[in-house]
Every structure is written in structure tokens, then in C-alpha cells.
C-alpha positions as a Markdown table, in Angstrom:
| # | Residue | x | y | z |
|---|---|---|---|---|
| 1 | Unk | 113.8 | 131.8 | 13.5 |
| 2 | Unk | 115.7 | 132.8 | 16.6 |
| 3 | Unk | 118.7 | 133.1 | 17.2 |
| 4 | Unk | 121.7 | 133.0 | 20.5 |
| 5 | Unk | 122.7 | 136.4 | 21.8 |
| 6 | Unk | 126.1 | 136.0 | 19.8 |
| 7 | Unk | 124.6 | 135.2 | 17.0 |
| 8 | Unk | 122.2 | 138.0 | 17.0 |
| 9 | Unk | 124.9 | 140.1 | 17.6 |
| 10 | Unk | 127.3 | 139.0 | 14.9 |
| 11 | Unk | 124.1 | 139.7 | 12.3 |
| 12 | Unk | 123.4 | 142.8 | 13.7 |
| 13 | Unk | 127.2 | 143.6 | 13.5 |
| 14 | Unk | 127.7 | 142.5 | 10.1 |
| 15 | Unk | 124.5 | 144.0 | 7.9 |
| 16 | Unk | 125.2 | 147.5 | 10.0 |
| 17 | Unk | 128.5 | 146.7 | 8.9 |
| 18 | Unk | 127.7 | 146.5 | 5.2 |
| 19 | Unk | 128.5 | 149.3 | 2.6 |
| 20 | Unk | 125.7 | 150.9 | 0.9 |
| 21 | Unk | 123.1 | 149.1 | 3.3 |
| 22 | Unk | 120.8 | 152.0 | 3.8 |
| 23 | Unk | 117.9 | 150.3 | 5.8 |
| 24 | Unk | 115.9 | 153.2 | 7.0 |
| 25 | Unk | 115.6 | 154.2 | 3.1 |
| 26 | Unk | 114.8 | 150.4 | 2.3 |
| 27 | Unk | 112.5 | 150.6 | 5.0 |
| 28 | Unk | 110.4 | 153.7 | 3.6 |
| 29 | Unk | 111.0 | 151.9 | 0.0 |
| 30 | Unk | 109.1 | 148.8 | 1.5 |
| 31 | Unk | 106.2 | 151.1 | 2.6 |
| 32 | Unk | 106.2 | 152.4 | -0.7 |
| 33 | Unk | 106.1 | 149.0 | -2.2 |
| 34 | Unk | 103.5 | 148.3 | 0.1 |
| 35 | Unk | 100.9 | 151.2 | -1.2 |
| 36 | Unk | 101.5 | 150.5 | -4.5 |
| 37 | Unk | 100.5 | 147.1 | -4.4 |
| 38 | Unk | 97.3 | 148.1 | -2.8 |
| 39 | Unk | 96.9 | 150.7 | -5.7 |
| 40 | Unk | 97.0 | 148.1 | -7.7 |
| 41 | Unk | 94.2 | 146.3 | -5.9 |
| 42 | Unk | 92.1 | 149.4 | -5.9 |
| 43 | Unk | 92.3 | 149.8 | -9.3 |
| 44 | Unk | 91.9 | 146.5 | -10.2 |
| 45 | Unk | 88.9 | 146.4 | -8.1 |
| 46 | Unk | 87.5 | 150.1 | -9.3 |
| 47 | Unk | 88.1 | 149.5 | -13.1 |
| 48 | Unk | 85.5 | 146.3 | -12.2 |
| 49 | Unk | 83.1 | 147.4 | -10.0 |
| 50 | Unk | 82.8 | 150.3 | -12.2 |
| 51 | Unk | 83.4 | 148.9 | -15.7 |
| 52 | Unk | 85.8 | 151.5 | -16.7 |
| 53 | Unk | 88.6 | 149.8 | -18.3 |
| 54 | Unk | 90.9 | 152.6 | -18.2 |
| 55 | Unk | 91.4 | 151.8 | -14.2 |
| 56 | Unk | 93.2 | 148.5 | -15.8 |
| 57 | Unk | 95.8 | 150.2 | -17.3 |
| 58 | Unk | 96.4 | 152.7 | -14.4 |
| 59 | Unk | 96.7 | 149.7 | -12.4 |
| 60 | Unk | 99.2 | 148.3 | -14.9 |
| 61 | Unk | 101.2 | 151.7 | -14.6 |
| 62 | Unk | 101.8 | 151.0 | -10.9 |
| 63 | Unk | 102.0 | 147.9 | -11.1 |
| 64 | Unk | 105.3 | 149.1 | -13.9 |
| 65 | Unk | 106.3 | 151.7 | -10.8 |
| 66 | Unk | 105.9 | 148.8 | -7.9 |
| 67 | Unk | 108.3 | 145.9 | -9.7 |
| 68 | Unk | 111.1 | 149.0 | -10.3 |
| 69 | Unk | 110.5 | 149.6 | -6.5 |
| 70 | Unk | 110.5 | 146.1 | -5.5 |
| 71 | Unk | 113.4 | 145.3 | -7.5 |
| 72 | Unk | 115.5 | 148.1 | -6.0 |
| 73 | Unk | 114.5 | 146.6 | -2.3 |
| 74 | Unk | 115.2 | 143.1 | -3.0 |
| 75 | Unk | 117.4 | 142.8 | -5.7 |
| 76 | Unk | 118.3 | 139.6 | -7.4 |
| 77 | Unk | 117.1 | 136.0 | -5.5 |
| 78 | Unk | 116.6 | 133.0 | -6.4 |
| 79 | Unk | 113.7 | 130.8 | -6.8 |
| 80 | Unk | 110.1 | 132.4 | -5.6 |
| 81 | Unk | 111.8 | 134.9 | -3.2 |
| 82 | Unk | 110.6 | 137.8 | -5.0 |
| 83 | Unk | 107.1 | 136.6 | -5.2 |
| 84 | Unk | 107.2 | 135.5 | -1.2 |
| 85 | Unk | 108.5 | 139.3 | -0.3 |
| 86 | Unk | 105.9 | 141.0 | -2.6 |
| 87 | Unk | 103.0 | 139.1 | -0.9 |
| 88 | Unk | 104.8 | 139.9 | 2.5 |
| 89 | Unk | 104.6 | 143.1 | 2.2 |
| 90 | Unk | 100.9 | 143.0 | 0.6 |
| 91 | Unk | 99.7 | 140.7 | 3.6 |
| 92 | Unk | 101.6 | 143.2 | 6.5 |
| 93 | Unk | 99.8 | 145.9 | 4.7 |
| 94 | Unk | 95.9 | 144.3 | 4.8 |
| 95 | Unk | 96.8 | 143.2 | 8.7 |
| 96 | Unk | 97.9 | 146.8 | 9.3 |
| 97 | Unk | 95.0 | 147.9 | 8.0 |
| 98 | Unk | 92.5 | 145.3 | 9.3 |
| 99 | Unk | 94.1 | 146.1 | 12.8 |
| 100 | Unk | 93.5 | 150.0 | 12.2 |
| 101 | Unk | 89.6 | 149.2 | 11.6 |
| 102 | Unk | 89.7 | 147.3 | 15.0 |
| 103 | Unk | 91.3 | 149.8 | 16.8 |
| 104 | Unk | 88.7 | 152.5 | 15.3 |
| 105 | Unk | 85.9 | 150.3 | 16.6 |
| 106 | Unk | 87.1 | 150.0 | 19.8 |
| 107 | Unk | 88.5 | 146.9 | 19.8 |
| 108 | Unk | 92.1 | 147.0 | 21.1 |
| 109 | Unk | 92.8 | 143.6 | 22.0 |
| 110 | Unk | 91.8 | 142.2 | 18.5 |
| 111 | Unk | 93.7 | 145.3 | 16.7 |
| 112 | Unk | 96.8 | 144.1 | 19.2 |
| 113 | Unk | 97.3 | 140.8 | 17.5 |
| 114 | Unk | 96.5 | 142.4 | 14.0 |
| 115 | Unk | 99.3 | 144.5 | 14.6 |
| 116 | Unk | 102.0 | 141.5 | 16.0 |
| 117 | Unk | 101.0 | 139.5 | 13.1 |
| 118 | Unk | 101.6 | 142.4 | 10.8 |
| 119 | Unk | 105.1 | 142.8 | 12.4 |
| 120 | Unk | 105.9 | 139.1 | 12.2 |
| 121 | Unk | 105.1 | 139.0 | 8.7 |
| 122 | Unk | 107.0 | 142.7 | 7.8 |
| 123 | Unk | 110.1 | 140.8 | 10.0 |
| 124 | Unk | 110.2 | 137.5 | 8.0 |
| 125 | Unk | 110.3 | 140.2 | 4.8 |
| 126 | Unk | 113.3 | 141.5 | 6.0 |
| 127 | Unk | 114.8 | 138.2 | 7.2 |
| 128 | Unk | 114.5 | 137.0 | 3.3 |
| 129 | Unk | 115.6 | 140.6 | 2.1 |
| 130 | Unk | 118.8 | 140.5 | 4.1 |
| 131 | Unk | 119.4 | 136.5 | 3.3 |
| 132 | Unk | 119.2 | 135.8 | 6.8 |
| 133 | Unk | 116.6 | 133.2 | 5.7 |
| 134 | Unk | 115.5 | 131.1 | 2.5 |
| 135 | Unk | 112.0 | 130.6 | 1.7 |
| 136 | Unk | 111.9 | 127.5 | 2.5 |
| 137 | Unk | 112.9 | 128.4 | 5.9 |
| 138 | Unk | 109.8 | 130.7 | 6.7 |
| 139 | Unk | 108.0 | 128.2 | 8.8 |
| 140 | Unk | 110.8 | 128.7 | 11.3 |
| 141 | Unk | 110.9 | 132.4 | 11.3 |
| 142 | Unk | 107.9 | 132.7 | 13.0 |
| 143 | Unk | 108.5 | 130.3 | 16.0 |
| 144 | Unk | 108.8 | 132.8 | 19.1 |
| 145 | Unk | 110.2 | 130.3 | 22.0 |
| 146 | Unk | 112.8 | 128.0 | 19.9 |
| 147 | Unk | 115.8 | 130.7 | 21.4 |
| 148 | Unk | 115.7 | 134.2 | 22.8 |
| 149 | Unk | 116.3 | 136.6 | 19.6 |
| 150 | Unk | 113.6 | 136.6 | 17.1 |
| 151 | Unk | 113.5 | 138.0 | 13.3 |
| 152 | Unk | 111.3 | 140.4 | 14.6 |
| 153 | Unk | 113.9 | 141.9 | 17.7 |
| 154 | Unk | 116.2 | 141.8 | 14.3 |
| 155 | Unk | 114.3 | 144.2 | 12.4 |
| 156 | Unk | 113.6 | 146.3 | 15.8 |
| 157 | Unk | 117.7 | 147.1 | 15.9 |
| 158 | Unk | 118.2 | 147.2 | 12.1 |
| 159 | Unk | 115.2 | 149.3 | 10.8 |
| 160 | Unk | 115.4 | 152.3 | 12.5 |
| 161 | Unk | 113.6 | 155.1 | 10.5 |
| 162 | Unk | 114.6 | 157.7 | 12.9 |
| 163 | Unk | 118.3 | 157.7 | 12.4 |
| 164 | Unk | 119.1 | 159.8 | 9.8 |
């Protein structure tokens, strides 16, 4: 979704603007949510390939640690919002890491576009999280070239881990 240079402003304005909106803290909380729900993959994954049951309920103990985490992020929505921003964060994670393996093989260009997916996907996240955007509006979120500010130039200005 973009949006006008006023209206990107206005949003930018009005979530900075906000009291108790701590985005560099939900940032690192969605990274958190983010490994957990890959701990939960591994586990999944080691408790079979090893037949250890026990990895199940370790998995089921994150999986206890990531909806606390999750629901401290997003908070109350309605409809399948919480699912769509849980497997948002999950998908941003696999293409961060898919692009990592690229880049270790050599292959930047690939890695690149790994990487700009990743951060379309992480943006739309945010763009539900911060209501700027239903779920039934994430088609549009990722269109680039409809106006000049993007979800993504959104998350740029608002997420900044580095201001403390």
C-alpha cells in the first residue's frame, strides 16, 4: 500500500505520536517472536527425526513463551490477523535466512531479493500491527509503483532500533 507524502506524514506523525508506543522494543519483541517460532520448528522437527518425544513438549513450552510474546506485540484483532502476523513473521524469518545461505555461497544477487522480500513481508507485519491495514488489504501492501510511500519506507522511519 502506498501512500501521498501527506499522508505518510500524518501516519508517521500520529503512531510516533502515540503513548506507550515503544516500537524499537516491539521491534526486538518481533525478532523474538520470530526465533521462537523457529524453535518450535526445530523441535518439532528434532523430536521426529529423532523419535524422542520429549522434543514435543519442549516445543510446546515455546510454543506457551511465543503466544505470550506474540500477544504482547499484537494485542487484540480481529478475525485471522493474529494468525496472518505470526506466519509473517515466520516467512520474514525463513527468507532472512534463505538469503543468508545465498549470500554465504556467493550469491549476492539472489541473497538481494531474499532480503527485499524479507523486508516486504516484515513491513506488511507492521502495517497490520499498527492497523494501518486489514488482512484483507495485504494484496495491496505489497504493490511498489501505485504512489511514492510504501509500507516498507513506513517501517524504515518508525522502527528504529537505534534510538534509545
Amino acid at each position: 500500500m502506498g501512500y501521498t507524502q501527506e499522508e505518510f506524514t500524518k501516519i508517521v506523525e500520529r503512531v510516533r505520536g502515540e503513548k506507550g508506543v515503544d516500537l524499537s522494543m516491539a521491534e526486538d519483541l518481533s525478532i523474538a517472536v520470530m526465533n521462537l517460532i523457529s524453535l518450535e520448528e526445530h523441535f518439532f522437527f528434532t523430536a521426529e527425526k529423532t523419535g524422542k518425544d520429549n522434543y514435543f513438549d519442549s516445543a510446546n513450552e515455546i510454543r506457551e513463551v511465543r503466544k505470550v510474546a506474540l500477544k504482547t506485540l499484537v494485542g487484540t484483532h480481529e478475525g485471522e490477523t493474529w494468525c496472518a502476523t505470526k506466519h509473517l513473521l515466520a516467512a520474514t524469518m525463513r527468507l532472512i535466512e534463505v538469503g543468508t545461505k545465498l549470500q554465504s555461497d556467493g550469491k549476492k544477487d539472489e541473497a538481494k531479493k531474499m532480503f527485499d522480500n524479507a523486508y516486504k513481508v516484515y513491513s506488511i507485519f507492521w502495517a497490520l500491527r499498527l492497523k494501518l491495514i486489514e488482512v484483507k488489504d495485504v494484496a495491496l501492501a505489497s504493490k511498489k509503483d501505485e504512489k511514492p510511500w510504501t509500507t516498507e519506507d513506513l517501517v524504515t522511519k518508525l522502527a528504529d532500533c537505534c534510538k534509545e
